[in-house]
N, C-alpha and C positions, 0 to 999 in steps of 0.2 A: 564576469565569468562566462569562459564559453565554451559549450559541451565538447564532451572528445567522444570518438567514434563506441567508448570501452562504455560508455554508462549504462546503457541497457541492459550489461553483463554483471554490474558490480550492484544492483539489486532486485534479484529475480523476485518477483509477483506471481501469483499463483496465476493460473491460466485464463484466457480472458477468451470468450465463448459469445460474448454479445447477448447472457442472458442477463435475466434483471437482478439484481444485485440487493438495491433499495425498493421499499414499497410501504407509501404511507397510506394508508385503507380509515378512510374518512377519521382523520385524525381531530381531534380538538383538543385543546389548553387554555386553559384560562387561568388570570391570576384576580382575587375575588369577582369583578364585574365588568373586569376587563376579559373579553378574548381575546387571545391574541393568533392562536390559529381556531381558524373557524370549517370544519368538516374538509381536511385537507389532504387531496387525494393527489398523489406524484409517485413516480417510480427515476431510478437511473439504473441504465445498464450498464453490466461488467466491462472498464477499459473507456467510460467514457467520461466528460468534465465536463461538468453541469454549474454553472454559476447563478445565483441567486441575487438578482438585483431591486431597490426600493428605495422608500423613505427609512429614516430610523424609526422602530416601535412597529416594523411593518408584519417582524415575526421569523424574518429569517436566522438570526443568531438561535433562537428558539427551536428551531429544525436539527442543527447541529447538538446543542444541549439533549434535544430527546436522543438523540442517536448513541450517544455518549452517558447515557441516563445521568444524565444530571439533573433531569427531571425527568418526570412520570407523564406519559398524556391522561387526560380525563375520559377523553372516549376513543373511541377509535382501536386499532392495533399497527404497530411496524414491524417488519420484515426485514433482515439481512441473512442474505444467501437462500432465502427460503426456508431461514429459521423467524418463527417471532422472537422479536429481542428482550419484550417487557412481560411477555405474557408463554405458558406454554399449555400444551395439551397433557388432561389426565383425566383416565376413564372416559374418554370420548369426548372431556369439556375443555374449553378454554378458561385458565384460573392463571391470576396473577403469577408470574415467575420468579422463583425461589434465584436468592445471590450466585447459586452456583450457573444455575444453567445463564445467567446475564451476562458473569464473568466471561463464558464458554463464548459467548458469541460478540462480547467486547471486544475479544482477541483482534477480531476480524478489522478494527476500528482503527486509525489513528489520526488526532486530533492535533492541529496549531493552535494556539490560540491568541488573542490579544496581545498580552500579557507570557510571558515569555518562561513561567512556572521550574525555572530551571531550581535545584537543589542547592544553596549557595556554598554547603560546604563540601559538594563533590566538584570533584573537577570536572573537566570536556567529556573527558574518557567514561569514567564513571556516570557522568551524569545520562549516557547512553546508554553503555551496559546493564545500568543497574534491572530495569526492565527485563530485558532478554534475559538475565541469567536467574532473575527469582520468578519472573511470570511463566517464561517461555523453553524454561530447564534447562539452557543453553552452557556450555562450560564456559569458565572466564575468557580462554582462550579462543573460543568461536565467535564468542559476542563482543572482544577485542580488536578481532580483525574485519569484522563485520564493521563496526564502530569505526574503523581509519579508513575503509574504502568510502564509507558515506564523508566523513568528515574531509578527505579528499576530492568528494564529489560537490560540498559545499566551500571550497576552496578555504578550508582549514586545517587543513593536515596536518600543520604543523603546530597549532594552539591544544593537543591532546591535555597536558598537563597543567593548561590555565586554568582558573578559578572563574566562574561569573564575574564578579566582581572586577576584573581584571579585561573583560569582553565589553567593547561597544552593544547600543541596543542592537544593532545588525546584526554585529556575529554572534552574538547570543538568540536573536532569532533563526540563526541557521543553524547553530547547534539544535534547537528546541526540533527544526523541521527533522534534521535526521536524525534526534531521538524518536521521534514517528515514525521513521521508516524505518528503523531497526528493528522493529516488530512485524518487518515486512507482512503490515494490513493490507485487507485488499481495498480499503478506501481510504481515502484520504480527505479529512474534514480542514478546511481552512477558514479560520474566522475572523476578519478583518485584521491580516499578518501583519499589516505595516502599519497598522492606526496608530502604536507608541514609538511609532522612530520618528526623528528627526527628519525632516525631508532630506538631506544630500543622503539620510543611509537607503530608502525604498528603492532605487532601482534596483543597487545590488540584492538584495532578498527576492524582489520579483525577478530577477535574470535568474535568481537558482531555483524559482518554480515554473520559470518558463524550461528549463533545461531539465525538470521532473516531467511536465508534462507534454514533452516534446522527445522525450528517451528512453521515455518506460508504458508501460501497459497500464498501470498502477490509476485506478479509478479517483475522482475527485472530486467533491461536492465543496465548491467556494461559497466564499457569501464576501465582498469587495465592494468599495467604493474605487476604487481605481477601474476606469472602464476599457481603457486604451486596454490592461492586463485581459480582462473579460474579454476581449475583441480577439485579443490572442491565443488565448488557450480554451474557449471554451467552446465544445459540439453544440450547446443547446444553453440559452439564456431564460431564465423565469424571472418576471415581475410581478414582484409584490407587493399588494396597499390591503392593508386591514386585514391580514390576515389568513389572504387569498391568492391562489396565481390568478392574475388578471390578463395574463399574456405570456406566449412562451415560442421560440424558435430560435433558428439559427442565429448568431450574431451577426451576421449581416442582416437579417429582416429586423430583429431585433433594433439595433445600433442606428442604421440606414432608412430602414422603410416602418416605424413602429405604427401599429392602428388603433391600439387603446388611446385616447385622449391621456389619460394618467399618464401612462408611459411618455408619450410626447412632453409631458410637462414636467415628468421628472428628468429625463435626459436634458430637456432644454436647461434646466439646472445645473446638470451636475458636469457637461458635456463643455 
């Protein structure tokens, strides 16, 4: 698939300012004795794609999950948009966050994941809508047409009335992304998108997140083993071992010129 001049118009993103978006402030998780992040401080700015590259168990699927509360950090706090997302203020303190203020700032969130989470007894249409119209107040009608420009844009426009069942892993990965974006979040969480396809489907899914992230404003925080993908869409690469960034910069230093030893030994791997 390949972009047309109209996609930047067919999902507007809130405005993108180059402030900080994300912000983990000495985060920690642990699962009984294992850490798995360990005092972990990062931010990403409004409008840019940050990829998360390691070993597996290194912590990064972990990053996404907090943002997503799918789980709780143990210490620390996170930030989206310059709200806390897990925690808020009252009476001048910080105390854990009540469902409603999380939902509030979930909004802001959307998430691919693995596993392709589609509803198997709605169709294309619906399986989009359904979001926008009970989270987002949206009429059937707005979040219908909102729903065939993206599904146009993942070159499915005309699969509205299929079933999952009825969709390859691929196109039911690309339905899953522009259920994500019909919530026009300002981030965009991707979690190893193509690890369940088949290999002849992965290019097509990475051409349609190379065509998001090369046609909109729409921030993105990856976590991929696909690196050639990382080389191309990403502003800033972080590597992780144990739970830690042990190195972080542009993809070409990154990819090209890396200086942590780990990093050398895990590209020489995966590269």
């Amino acid at each position: 698939m390949s972009a047309d001049s109209s996609t930047s118009q067919e999902i507007p993103n809130p405005a993108v300012d180059g402030s900080e978006l994300i912000r983990f402030d000495k985060v920690t998780k642990r699962f009984g004795s294992n850490t798995v992040l360990d005092d972990l401080d990062f931010s990403v700015a409004s409008g840019k794609h940050v990829t998360l590259i390691g070993p597996s168990g290194s912590g990064k699927t972990t990053i996404l999950r907090l943002l997503m509360t799918l789980m709780k950090p143990d210490e620390g706090t996170i930030k989206v948009g310059g709200e806390y997302l897990t925690h808020e203020q009252k009476d001048g303190k910080l105390v854990p966050a009540g469902e409603k203020h999380i939902r509030e700032i979930r909004k802001n969130i959307g998430m691919v994941f693995q596993q392709f989470n589609l509803f198997p007894n709605m169709n294309v249409l619906r399986n989009i809508t359904e979001a926008p119209v009970n989270v987002l107040g949206l009429s059937k009608d707005e979040a219908e047409g909102r729903a065939k420009e993206l599904l146009d844009m993942v070159g499915l426009g005309d699969r509205c009335e299929a079933y999952p069942s009825q969709l390859s892993g691929g196109q039911q990965q690309r339905v899953a992304i522009a259920r994500a974006l019909a919530m026009r979040p300002q981030v965009l969480l991707l979690d190893e998108v193509t690890s369940a396809l088949d290999p002849e489907l992965v290019a097509g899914v990475l051409d349609v997140l190379r065509d998001i992230a090369h046609t909109t404003d729409i921030t993105m925080l990856c976590v991929t083993h696909e690196m050639n993908f990382a080389r191309d869409i990403s502003d800033q690469v972080l590597m992780f071992d144990s739970g830690r960034i042990i190195e972080s910069g542009s993809p070409e230093k990154i990819f090209s010129e890396p200086e942590h030893a780990r990093t050398q030994e895990f590209l020489s791997a995966v590269l």
